[in-house]
N, C-alpha and C positions, 0 to 999 in steps of 0.2 A: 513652696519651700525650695528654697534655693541651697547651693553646693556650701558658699558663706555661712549660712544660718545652719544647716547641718552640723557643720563643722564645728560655730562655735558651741553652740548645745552639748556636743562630743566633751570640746574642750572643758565645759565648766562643770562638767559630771565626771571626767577621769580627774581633775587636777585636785577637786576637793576630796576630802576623806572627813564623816559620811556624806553622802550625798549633801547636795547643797540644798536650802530649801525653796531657791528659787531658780529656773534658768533661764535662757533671754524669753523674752515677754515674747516674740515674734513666734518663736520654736513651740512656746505653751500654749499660746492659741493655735495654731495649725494643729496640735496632736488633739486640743480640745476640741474644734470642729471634728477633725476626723474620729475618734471617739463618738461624739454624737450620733455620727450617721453609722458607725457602728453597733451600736444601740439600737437606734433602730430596727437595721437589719438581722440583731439577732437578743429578741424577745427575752433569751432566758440567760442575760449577758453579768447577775446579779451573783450566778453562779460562780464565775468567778473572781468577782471583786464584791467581794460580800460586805465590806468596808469602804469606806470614801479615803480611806489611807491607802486601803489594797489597791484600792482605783489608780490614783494619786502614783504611788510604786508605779505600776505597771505604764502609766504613760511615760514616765522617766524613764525605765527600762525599753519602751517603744523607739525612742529620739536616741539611744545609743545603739539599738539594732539597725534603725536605719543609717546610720552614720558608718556603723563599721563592716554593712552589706550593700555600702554603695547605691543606698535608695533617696535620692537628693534634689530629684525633679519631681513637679505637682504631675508630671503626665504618670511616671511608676507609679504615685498613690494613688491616680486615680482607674490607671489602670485594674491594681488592687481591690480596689472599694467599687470597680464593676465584676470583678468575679464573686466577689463578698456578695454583691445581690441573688448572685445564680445558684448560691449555697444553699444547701437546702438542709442544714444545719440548722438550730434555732439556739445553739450553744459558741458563744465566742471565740473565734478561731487565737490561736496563737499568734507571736507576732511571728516566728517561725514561718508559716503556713501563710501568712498575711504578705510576708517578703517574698515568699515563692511566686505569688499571684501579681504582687507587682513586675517579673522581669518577665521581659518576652518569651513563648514558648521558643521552642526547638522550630515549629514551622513558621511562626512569624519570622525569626533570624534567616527564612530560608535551607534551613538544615533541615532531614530525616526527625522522624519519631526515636524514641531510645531506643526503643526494641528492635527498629529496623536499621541503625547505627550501629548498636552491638554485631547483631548479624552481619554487616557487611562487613568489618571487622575480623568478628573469627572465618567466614569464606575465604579472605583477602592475607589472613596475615601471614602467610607463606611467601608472600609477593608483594608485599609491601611497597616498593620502590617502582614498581612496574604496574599496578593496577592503578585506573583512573577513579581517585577516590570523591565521593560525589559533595563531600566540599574537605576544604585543609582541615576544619578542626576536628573532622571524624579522626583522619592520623593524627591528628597531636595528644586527642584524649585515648590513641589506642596506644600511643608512644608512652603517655602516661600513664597508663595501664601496664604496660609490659608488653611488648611483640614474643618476645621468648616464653613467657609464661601461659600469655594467648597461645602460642604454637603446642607447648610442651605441656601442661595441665592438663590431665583427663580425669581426674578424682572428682564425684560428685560434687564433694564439699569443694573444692579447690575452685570448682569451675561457679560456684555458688558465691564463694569470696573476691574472684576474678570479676564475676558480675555486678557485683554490688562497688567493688572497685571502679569498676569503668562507668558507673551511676554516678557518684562525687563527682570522677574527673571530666565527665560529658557535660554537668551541671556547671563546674567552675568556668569549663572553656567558652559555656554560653552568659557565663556574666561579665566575662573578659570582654566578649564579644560587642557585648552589649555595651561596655564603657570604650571601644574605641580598640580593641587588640589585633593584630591581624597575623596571621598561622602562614605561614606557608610548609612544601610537602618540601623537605631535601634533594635536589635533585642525585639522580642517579651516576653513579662512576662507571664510565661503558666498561672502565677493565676488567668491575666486578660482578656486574649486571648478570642474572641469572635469563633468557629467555624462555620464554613458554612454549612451545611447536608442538601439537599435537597432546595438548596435556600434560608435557614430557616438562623437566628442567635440562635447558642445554647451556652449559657453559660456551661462550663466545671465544674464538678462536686466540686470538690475544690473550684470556684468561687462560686459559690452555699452554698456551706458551709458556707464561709467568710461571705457573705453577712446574711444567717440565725442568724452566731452569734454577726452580727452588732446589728439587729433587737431585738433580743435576751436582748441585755447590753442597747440599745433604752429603750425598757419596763420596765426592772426592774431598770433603772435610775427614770423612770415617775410613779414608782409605777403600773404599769399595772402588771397584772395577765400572768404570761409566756402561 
């Protein structure tokens, strides 16, 4: 299945109102094979398409999930339909859960596990600009998460919503990834840069300056005595 044939599938399922009752012949065999072999691998698949209409629905509904989560090569389906055999399910997965399985893990992209991404994350996010992050999209899904809120959250729940937050945005930044995206970390302003020494935050000498002749232009605005 190609990007073309996704696409037009997409187009001839939004443009009609209801559903149309046919769409390109190319898109309806490929979801027909692939169906197939999902049958196969899961025995009690009648469960839920208990109809040859419910059936019917649901591949229609299949050729619009992949279209609109960016699944358009035969390699992500087939990727898919090899984790589909390792199921050990006998109940027909979602197309949900069927999309998942088609994009590449977190380790294939190269990237950390979630769980070890989130962690470096809350360790890091005090020093954001200064820590070497072990690849760009870990900071981009923690920028997307909030820095401030990573820092500043300490409520169970807070830290529980914060989590499940940085889950969506760790997820997105690996299908971006996956369709060609590329993150970089900001670099750092030496004027503002906080240094680490000794576990301490030290402002850089420059910064220091800066800020004395804020303070400075402060006073002799308010009339105080420099």
């Amino acid at each position: 299945m190609n990007r073309q044939l996704i696409n037009q599938a997409k187009s001839n399922i939004c443009q009609a109102r209801p559903e149309p009752a046919s769409l390109n012949t190319e898109a309806v065999g490929f979801v027909n094979d692939l169906f197939k072999s999902l049958q196969v691998a899961y025995p009690a698949w009648r469960q839920a398409f208990p109809t040859d209409q419910d059936l019917q629905l649901a591949k229609k509904s299949w050729i619009r999930a992949f279209a609109e989560n960016g699944v358009t090569a035969k390699e992500q389906v087939a990727r898919g339909m090899k984790r589909a055999r390792r199921d050990e399910s006998d109940f027909f997965p979602s197309v949900g859960k069927f999309i998942s399985w088609c994009r590449l893990s977190p380790e294939e992209m190269g990237l950390p596990p979630e769980d070890l991404a989130w962690r470096e994350i809350n360790q890091h996010s005090h020093h954001v600009l200064v820590h070497k992050w072990s690849h760009p999209a870990i900071y981009e899904a923690g920028s997307r998460t909030g820095w401030f809120d990573i820092r500043t959250r300490s409520d169970e729940r807070e830290r529980a919503g914060l989590r499940k937050a940085f889950s969506g945005h760790y997820l997105a930044v690996i299908k971006e990834l996956e369709q060609g995206a590329e993150f970089t970390i900001p670099a750092a302003d030496e004027t503002r840069l906080e240094h680490h020494r000794n576990g301490e935050q030290v402002m850089t000498e420059e910064s220091k300056a800066k800020s004395r002749e804020i303070i400075r232009q402060l006073r002799s605005t308010l009339g105080m005595s420099q």
